[in-house]
ROSE-632004 format. One line per 4 residues: number of its first residue (from 1); their letters; for each residue x, y, z of N, C-alpha, C. Coordinates in nm, 3 decimals, m for minus. Layout:
BEGIN
NUM) a) X,Y,Z,X,Y,Z,X,Y,Z; ...
REM end
This chain:
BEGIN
1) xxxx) 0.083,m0.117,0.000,0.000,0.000,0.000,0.085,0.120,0.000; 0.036,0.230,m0.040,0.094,0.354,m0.035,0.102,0.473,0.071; 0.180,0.432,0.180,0.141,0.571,0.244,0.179,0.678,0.226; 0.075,0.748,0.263,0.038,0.878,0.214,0.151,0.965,0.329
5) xxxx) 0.093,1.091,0.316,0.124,1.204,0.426,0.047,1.254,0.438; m0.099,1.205,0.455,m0.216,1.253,0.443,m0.230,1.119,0.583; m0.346,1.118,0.598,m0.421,1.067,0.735,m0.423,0.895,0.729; m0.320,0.832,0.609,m0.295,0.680,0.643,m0.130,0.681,0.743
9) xxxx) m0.174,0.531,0.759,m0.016,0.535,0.871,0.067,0.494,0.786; 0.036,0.390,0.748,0.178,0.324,0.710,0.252,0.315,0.573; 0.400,0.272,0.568,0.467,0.319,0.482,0.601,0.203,0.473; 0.650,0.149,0.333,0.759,0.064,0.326,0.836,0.034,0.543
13) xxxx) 0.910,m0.085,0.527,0.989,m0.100,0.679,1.095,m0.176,0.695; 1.201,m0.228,0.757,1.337,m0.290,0.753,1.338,m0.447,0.751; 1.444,m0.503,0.794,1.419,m0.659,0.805,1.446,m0.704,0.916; 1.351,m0.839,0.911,1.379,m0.922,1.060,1.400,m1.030,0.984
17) xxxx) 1.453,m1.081,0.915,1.474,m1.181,0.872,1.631,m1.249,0.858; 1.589,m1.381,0.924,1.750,m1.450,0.923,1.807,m1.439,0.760; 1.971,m1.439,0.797,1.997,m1.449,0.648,2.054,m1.536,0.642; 2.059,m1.641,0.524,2.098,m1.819,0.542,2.275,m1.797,0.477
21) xxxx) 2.322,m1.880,0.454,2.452,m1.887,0.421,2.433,m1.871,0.269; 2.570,m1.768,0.271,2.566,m1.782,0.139,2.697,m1.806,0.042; 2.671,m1.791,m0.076,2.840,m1.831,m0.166,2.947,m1.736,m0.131; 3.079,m1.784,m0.115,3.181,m1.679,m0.073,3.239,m1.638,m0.247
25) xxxx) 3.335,m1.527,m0.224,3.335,m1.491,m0.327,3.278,m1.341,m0.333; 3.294,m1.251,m0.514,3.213,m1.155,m0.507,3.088,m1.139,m0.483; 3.022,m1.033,m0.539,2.886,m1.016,m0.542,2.803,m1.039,m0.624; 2.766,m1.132,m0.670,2.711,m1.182,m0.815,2.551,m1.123,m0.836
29) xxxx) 2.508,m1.091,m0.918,2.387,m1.054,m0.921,2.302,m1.083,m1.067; 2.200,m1.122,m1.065,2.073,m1.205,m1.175,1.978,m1.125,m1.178; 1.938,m1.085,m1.327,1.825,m1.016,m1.376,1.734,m1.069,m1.434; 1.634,m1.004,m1.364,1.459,m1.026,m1.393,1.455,m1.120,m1.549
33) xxxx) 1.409,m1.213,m1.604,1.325,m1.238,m1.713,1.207,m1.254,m1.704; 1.143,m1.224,m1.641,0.970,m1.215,m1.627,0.895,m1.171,m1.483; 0.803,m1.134,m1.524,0.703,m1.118,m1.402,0.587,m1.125,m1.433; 0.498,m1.246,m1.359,0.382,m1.205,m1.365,0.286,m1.181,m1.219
37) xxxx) 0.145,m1.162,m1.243,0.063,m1.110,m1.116,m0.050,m1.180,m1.119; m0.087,m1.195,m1.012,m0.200,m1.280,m1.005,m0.295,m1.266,m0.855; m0.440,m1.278,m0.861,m0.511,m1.239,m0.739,m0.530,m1.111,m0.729; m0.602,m1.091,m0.625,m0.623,m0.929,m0.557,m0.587,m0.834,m0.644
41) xxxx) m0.549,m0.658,m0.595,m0.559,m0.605,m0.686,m0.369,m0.495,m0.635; m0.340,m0.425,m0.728,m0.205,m0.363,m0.753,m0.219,m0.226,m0.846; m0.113,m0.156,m0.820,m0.102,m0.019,m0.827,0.011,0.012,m0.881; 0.019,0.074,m1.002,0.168,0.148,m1.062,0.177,0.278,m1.074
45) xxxx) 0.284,0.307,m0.955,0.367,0.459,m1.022,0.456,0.454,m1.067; 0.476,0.562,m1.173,0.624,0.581,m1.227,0.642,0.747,m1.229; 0.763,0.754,m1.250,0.818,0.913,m1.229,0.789,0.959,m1.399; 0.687,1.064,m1.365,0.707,1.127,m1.506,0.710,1.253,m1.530
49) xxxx) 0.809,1.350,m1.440,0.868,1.425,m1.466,1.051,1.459,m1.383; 1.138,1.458,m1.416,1.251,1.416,m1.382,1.299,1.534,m1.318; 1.395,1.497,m1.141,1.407,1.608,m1.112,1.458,1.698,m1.137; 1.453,1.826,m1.088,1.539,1.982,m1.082,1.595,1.984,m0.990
53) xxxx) 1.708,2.122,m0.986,1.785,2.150,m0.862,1.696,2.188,m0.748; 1.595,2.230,m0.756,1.503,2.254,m0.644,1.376,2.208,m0.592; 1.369,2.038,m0.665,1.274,1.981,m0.663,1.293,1.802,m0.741; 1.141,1.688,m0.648,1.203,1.612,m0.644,1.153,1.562,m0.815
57) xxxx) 1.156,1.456,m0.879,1.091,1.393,m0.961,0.919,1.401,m0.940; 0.877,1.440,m1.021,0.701,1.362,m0.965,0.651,1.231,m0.999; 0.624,1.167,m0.961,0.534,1.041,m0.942,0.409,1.014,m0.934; 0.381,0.976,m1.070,0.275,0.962,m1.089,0.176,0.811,m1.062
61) xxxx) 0.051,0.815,m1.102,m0.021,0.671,m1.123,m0.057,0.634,m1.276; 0.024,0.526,m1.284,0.037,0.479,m1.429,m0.063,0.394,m1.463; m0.088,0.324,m1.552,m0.227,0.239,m1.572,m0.161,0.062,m1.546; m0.247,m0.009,m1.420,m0.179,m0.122,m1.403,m0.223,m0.194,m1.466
65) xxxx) m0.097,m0.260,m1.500,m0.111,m0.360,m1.621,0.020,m0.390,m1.624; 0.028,m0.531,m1.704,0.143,m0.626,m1.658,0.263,m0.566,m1.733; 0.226,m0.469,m1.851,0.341,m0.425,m1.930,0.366,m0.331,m1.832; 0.352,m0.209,m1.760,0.373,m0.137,m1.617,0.442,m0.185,m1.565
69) xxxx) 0.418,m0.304,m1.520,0.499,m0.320,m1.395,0.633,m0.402,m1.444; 0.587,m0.453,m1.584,0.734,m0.502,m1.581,0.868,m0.359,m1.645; 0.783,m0.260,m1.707,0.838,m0.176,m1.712,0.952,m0.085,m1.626; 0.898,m0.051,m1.511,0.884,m0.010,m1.346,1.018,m0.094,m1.313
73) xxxx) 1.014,m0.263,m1.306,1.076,m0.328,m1.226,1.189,m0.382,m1.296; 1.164,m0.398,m1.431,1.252,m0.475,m1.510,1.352,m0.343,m1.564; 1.306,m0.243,m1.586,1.363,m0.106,m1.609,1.461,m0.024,m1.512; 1.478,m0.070,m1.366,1.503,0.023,m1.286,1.647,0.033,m1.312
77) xxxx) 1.719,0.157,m1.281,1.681,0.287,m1.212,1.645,0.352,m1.350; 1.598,0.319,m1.540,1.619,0.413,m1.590,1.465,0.443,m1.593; 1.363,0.366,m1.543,1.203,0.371,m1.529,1.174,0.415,m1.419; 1.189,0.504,m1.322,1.171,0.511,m1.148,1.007,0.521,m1.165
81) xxxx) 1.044,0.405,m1.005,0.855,0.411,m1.000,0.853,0.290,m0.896; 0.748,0.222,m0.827,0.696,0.109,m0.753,0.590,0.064,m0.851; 0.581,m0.040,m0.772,0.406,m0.168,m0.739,0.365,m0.190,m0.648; 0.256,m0.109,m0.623,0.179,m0.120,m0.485,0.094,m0.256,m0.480
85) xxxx) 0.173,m0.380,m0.384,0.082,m0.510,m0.370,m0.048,m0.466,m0.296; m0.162,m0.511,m0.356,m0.286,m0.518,m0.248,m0.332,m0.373,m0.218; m0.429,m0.306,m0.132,m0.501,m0.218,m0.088,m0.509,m0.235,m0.006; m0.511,m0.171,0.102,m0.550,m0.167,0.256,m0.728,m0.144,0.281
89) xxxx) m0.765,m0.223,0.225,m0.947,m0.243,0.230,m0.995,m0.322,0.328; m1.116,m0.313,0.382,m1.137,m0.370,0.503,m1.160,m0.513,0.499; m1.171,m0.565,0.375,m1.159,m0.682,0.407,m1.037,m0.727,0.230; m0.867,m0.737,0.301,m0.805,m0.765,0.187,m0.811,m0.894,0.153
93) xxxx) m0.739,m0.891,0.013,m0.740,m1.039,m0.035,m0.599,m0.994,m0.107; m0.538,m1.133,m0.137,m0.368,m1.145,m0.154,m0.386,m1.125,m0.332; m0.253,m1.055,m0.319,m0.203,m1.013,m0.450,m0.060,m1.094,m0.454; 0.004,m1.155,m0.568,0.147,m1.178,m0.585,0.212,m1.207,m0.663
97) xxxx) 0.298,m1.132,m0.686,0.367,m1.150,m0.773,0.506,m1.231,m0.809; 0.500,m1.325,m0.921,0.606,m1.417,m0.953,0.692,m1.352,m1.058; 0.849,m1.382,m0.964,0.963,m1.306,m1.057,1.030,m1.420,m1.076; 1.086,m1.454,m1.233,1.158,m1.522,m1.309,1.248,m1.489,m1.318
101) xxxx) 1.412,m1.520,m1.289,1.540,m1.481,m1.330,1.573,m1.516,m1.403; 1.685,m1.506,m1.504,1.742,m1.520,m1.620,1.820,m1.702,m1.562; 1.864,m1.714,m1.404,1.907,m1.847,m1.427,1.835,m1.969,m1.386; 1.699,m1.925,m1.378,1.570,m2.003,m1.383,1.514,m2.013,m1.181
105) xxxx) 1.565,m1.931,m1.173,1.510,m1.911,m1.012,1.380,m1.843,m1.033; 1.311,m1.882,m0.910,1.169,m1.771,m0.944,1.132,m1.791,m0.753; 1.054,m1.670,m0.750,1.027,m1.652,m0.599,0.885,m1.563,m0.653; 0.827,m1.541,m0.487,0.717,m1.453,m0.487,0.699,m1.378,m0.343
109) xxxx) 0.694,m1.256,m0.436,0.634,m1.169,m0.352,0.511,m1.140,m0.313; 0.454,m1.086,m0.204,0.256,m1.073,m0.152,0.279,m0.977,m0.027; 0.174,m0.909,m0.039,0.112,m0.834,0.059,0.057,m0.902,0.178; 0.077,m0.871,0.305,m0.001,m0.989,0.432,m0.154,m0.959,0.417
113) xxxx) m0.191,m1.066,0.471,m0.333,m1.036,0.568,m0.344,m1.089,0.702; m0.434,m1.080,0.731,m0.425,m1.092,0.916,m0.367,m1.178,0.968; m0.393,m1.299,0.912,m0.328,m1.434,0.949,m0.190,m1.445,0.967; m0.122,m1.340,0.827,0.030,m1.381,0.876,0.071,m1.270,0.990
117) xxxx) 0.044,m1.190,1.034,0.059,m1.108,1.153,0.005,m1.165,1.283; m0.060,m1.238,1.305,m0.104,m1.314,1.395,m0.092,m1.463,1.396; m0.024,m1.508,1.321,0.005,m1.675,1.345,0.089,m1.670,1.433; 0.121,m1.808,1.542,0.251,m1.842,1.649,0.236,m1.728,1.715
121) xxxx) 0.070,m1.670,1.760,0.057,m1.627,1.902,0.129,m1.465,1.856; 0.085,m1.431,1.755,0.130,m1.317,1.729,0.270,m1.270,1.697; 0.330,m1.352,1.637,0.484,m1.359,1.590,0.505,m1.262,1.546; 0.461,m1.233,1.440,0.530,m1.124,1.292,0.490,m1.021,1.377
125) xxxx) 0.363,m0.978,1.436,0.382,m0.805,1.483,0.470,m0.795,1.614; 0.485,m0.878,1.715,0.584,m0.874,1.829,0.699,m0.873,1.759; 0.713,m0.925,1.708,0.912,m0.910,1.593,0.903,m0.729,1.525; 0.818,m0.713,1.442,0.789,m0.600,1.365,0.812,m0.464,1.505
129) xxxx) 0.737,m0.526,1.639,0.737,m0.391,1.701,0.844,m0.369,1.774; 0.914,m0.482,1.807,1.031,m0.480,1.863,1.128,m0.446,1.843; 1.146,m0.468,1.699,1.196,m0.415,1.575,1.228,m0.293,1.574; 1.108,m0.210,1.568,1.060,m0.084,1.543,1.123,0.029,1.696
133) xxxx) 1.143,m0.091,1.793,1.148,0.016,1.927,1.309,0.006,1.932; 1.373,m0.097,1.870,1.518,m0.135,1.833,1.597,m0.016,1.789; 1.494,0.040,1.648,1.520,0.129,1.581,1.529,0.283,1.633; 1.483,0.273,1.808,1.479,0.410,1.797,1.495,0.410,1.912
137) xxxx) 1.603,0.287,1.969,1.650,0.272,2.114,1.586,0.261,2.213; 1.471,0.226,2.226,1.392,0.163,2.305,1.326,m0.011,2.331; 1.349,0.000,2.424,1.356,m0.185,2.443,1.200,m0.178,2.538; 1.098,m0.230,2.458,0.941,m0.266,2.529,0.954,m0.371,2.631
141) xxxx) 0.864,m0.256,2.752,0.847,m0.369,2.873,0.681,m0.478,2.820; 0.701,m0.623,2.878,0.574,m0.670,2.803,0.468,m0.596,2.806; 0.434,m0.552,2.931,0.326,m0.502,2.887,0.295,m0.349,2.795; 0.437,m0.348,2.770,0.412,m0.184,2.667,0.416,m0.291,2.511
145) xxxx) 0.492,m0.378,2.508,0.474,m0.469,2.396,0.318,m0.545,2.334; 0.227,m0.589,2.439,0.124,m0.622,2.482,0.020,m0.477,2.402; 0.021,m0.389,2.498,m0.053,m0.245,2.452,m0.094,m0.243,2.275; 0.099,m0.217,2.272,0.120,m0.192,2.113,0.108,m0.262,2.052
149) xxxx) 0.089,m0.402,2.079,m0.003,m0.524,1.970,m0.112,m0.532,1.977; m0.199,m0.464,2.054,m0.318,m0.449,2.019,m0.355,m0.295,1.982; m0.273,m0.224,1.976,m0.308,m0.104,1.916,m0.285,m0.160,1.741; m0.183,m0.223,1.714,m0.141,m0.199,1.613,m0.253,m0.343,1.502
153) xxxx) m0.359,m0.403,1.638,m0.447,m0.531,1.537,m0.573,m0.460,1.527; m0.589,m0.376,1.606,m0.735,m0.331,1.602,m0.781,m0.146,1.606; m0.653,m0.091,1.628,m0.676,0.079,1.579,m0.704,0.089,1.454; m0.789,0.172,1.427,m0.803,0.183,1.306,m0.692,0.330,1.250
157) xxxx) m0.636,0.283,1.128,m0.532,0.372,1.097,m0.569,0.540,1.040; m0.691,0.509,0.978,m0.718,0.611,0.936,m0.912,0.583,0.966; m0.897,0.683,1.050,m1.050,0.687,1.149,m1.163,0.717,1.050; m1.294,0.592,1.084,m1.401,0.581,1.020,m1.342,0.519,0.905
161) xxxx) m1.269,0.471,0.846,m1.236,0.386,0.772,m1.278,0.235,0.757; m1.256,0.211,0.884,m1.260,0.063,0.883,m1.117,m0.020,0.853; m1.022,0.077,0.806,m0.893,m0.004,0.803,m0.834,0.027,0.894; m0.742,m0.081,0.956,m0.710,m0.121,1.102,m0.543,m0.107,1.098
165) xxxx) m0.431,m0.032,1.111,m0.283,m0.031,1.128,m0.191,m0.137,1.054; m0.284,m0.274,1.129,m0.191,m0.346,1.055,m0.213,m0.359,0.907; m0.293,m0.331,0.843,m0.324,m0.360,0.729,m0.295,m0.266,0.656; m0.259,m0.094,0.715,m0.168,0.009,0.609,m0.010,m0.060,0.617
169) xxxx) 0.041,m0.138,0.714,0.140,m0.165,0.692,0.135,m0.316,0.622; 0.084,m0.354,0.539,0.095,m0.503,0.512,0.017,m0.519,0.354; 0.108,m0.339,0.260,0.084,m0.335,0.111,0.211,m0.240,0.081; 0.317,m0.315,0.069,0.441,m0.296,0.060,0.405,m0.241,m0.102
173) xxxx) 0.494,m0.142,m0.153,0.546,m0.089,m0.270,0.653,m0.115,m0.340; 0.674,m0.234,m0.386,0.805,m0.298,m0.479,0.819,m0.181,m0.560; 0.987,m0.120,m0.561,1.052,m0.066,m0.637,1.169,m0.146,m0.696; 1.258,m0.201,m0.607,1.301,m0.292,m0.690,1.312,m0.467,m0.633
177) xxxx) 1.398,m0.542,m0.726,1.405,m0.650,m0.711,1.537,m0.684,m0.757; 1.626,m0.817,m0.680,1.768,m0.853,m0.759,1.766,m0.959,m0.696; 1.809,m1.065,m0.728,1.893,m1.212,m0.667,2.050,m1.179,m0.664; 2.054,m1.189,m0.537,2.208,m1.137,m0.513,2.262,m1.234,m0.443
181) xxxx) 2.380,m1.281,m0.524,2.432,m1.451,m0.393,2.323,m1.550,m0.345; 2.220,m1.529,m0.428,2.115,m1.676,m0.421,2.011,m1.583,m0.288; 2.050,m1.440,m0.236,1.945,m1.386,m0.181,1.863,m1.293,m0.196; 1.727,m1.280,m0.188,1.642,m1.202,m0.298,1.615,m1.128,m0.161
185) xxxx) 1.626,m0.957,m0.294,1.693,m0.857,m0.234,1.554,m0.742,m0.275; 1.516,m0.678,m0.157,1.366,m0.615,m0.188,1.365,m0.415,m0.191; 1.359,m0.398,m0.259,1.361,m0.219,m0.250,1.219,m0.168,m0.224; 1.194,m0.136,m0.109,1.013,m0.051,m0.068,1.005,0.080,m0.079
189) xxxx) 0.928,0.123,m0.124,0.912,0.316,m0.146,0.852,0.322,m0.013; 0.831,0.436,0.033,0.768,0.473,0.149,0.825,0.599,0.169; 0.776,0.674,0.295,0.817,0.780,0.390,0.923,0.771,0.412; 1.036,0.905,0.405,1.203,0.923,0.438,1.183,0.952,0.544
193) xxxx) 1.058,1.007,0.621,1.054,1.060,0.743,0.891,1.022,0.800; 0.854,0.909,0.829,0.715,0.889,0.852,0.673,0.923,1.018; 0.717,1.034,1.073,0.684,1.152,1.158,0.641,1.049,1.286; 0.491,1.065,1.315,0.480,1.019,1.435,0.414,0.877,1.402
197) xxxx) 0.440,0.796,1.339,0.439,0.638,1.356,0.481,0.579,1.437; 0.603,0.598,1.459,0.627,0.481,1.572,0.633,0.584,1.732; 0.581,0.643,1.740,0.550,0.759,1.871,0.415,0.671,1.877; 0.329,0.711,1.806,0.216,0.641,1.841,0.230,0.439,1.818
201) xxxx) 0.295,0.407,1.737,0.269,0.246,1.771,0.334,0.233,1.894; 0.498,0.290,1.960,0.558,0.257,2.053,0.522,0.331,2.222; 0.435,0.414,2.194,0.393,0.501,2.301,0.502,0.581,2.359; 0.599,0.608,2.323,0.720,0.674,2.344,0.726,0.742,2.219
205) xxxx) 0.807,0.882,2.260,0.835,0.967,2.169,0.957,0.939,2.081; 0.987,0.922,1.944,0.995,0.879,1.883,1.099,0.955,1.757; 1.207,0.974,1.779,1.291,1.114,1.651,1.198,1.130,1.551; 1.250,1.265,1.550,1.142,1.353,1.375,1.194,1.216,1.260
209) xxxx) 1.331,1.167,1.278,1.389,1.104,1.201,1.388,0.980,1.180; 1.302,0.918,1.262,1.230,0.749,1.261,1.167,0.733,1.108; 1.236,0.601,1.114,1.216,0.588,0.973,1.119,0.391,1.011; 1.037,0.353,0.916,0.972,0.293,0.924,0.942,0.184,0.777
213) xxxx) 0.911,0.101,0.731,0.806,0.040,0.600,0.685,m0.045,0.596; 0.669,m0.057,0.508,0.567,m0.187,0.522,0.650,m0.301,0.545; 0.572,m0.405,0.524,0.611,m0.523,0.504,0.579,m0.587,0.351; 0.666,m0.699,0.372,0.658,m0.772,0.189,0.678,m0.921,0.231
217) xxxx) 0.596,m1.063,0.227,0.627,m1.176,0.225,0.667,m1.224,0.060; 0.816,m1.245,0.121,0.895,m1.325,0.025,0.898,m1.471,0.002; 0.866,m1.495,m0.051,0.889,m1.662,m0.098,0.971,m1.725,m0.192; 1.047,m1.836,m0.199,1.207,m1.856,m0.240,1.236,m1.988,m0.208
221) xxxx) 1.276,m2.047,m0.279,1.352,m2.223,m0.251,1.250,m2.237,m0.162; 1.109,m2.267,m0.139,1.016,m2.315,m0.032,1.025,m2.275,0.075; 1.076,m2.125,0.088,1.102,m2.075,0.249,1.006,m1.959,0.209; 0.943,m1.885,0.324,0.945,m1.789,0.317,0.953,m1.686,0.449
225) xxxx) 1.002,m1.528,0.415,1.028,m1.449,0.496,0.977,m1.322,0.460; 0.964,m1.242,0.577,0.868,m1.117,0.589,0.956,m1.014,0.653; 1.018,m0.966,0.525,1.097,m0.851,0.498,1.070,m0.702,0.544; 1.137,m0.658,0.572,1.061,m0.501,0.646,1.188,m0.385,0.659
229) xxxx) 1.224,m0.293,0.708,1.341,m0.220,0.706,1.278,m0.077,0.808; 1.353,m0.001,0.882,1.338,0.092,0.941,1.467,0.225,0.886; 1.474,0.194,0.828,1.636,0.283,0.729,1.644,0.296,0.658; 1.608,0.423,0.552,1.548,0.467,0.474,1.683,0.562,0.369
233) xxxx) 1.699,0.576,0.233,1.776,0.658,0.179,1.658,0.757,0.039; 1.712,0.865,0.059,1.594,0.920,m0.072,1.577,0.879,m0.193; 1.493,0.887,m0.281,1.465,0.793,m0.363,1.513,0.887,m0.465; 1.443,1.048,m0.443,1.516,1.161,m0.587,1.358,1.185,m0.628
237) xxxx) 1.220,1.135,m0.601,1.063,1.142,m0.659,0.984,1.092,m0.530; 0.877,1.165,m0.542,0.765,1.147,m0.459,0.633,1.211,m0.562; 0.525,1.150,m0.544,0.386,1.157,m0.549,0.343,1.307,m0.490; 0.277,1.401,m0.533,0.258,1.553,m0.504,0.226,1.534,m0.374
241) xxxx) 0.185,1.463,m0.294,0.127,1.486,m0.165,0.276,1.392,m0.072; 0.393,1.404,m0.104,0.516,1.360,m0.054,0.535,1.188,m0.009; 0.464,1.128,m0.089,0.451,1.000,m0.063,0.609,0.973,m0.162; 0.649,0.825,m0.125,0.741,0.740,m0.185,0.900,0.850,m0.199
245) xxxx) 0.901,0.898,m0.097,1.082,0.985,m0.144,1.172,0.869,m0.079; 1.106,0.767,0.018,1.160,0.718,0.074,1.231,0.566,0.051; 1.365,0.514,m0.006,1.345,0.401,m0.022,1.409,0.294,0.069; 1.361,0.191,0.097,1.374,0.107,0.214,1.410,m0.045,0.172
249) xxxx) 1.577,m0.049,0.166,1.601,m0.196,0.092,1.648,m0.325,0.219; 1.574,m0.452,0.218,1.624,m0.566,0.271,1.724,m0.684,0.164; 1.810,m0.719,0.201,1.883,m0.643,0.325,1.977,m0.572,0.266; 2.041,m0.429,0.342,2.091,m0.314,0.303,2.220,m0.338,0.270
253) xxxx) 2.275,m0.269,0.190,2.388,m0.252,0.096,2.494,m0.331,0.215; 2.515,m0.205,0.318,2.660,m0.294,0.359,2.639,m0.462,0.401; 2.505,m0.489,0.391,2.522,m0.652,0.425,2.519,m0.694,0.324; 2.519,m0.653,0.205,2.521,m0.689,0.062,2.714,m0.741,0.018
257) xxxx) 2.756,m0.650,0.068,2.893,m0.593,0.099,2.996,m0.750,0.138; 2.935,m0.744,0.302,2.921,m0.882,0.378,2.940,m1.009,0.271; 2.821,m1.016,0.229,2.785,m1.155,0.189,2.904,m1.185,0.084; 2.898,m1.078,m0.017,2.965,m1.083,m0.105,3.139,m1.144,m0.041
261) xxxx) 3.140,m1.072,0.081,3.306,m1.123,0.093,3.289,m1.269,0.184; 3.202,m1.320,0.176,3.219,m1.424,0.215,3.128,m1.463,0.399; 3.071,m1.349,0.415,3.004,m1.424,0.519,2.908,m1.460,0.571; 2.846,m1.571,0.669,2.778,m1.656,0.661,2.738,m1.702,0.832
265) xxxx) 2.574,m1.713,0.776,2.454,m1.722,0.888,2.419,m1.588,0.955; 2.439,m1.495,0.904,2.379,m1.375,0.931,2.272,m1.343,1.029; 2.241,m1.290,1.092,2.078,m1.274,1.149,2.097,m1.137,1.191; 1.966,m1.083,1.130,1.949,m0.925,1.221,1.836,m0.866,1.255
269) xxxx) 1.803,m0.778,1.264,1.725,m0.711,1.268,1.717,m0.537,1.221; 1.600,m0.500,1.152,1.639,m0.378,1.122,1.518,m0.296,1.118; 1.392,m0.119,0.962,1.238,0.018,0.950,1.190,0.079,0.793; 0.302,0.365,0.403,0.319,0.355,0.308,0.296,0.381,0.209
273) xxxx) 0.230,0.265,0.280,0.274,0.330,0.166,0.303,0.384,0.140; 0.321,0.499,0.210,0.430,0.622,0.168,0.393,0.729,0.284; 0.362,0.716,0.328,0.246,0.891,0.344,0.296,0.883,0.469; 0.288,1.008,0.556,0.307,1.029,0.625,0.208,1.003,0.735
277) xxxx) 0.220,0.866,0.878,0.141,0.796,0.881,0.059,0.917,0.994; m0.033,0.973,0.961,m0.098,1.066,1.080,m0.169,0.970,1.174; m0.134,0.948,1.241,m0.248,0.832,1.334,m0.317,0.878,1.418; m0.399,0.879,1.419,m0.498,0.922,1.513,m0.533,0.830,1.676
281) x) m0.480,0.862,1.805,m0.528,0.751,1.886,m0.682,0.751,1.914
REM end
């Protein structure tokens, strides 16, 4: 989904995801030969006006359709733009998309729904918030952990809506995509600065400079993982109402760096649709 800077919360986020061993050696990297989409529904922007010295790119909404997005993804950086998986509607349904590499790997990407935020007793949002309080030096006592998992299953994000927090964060914006050392590598647009999000998910005040994303379930060699990021670099374009300046890659360059020289079993932790998430308690 796209957050806004208008009255949705959520926006691209970092990773909690183990990273498995990988080939020593350089940094090898495999390009896209296909994509397709399937289910639920998706969203294309692309930049169609390029920036100035005093201003960013604009970003527009392109017409979705499968030539779009492979445009967008298979094009990047000379096409700038995302794919917004799914809608944050009150009652979602899964969108996903299958990427083909040139050396016959293929994985998939999807937007959550409730289930995967709440399976194993509430796994993915206790990781996600913990995550999130990681990011901004705060360590949750249970019961402030407790609070903020139920703020974050049943607030609604943007009031009288009917859509509920977790579900602005769980329509990630694919900007890009790469198989890097056999690990598939996710770029999210979002907020460079998504203000008071995690003030209000963490109940603590929170830097102007908290950075945040959605989430994206990855799927790969029969595993899958639910990618997220809190560390954000500018993208150079945003949407007129300052959505997507923000881009949010799992996992980030210097562990890219890492792998490449050889190292192995990784584990970390790390922060939409774009917008600036106004939350209302």
């Amino acid at each position: 989904m796209k957050l806004k800077s208008i009255a949705t919360l959520f926006i691209p986020i970092a990773l909690f995801a183990p990273i498995g061993a990988q080939a020593f050696g350089p940094v090898s990297s495999t390009n896209i030969s296909d994509i397709s989409i399937s289910g639920g529904s998706y969203t294309v922007y692309e930049q169609t006006t390029p920036p100035t010295p005093t201003a960013l790119g604009l970003l527009t909404l392109a017409p979705s359709d499968i030539a779009n997005v492979k445009s967008v993804l298979m094009n990047s950086p000379s096409i700038p733009g995302n794919v917004q998986l799914g809608t944050p509607l009150p009652t979602p349904t899964i969108t996903t998309m299958t990427v083909n590499f040139n050396n016959g790997t293929v994985a998939s990407l999807s937007n959550l729904l409730l289930s995967d935020w709440t399976d194993n007793s509430d796994a993915l949002v206790h990781s996600y918030i913990t995550a999130a309080g990681n990011s901004v030096g705060k360590t949750l006592t249970t019961s402030q952990l407790d609070a903020a998992t139920t703020y974050f299953l049943t607030h609604e994000g943007v009031p009288g809506s009917g859509i509920n927090v977790w579900q602005l964060a769980s329509n990630p914006s694919i900007a890009t995509i790469k198989l890097v050392n056999g690990q598939i590598i996710v770029g999210q647009d979002g907020l460079l600065n998504p203000g008071n999000y995690l003030t209000h998910l963490l109940g603590v005040t929170a830097p102007t400079n908290a950075q945040a994303s959605e989430v994206v379930k990855v799927t790969y060699n029969g595993n899958s993982q639910y990618q997220y990021s809190f560390s954000a670099t500018p993208t150079g374009y945003a949407t007129a109402d300052g959505s997507y300046n923000g881009r949010y890659q799992v996992p980030e360059p210097t562990t890219l760096l890492m792998l490449g020289l050889g190292f192995i079993g990784l584990a970390y932790w790390h922060r939409h649709n774009k917008r600036e998430l106004a939350l209302m308690a």
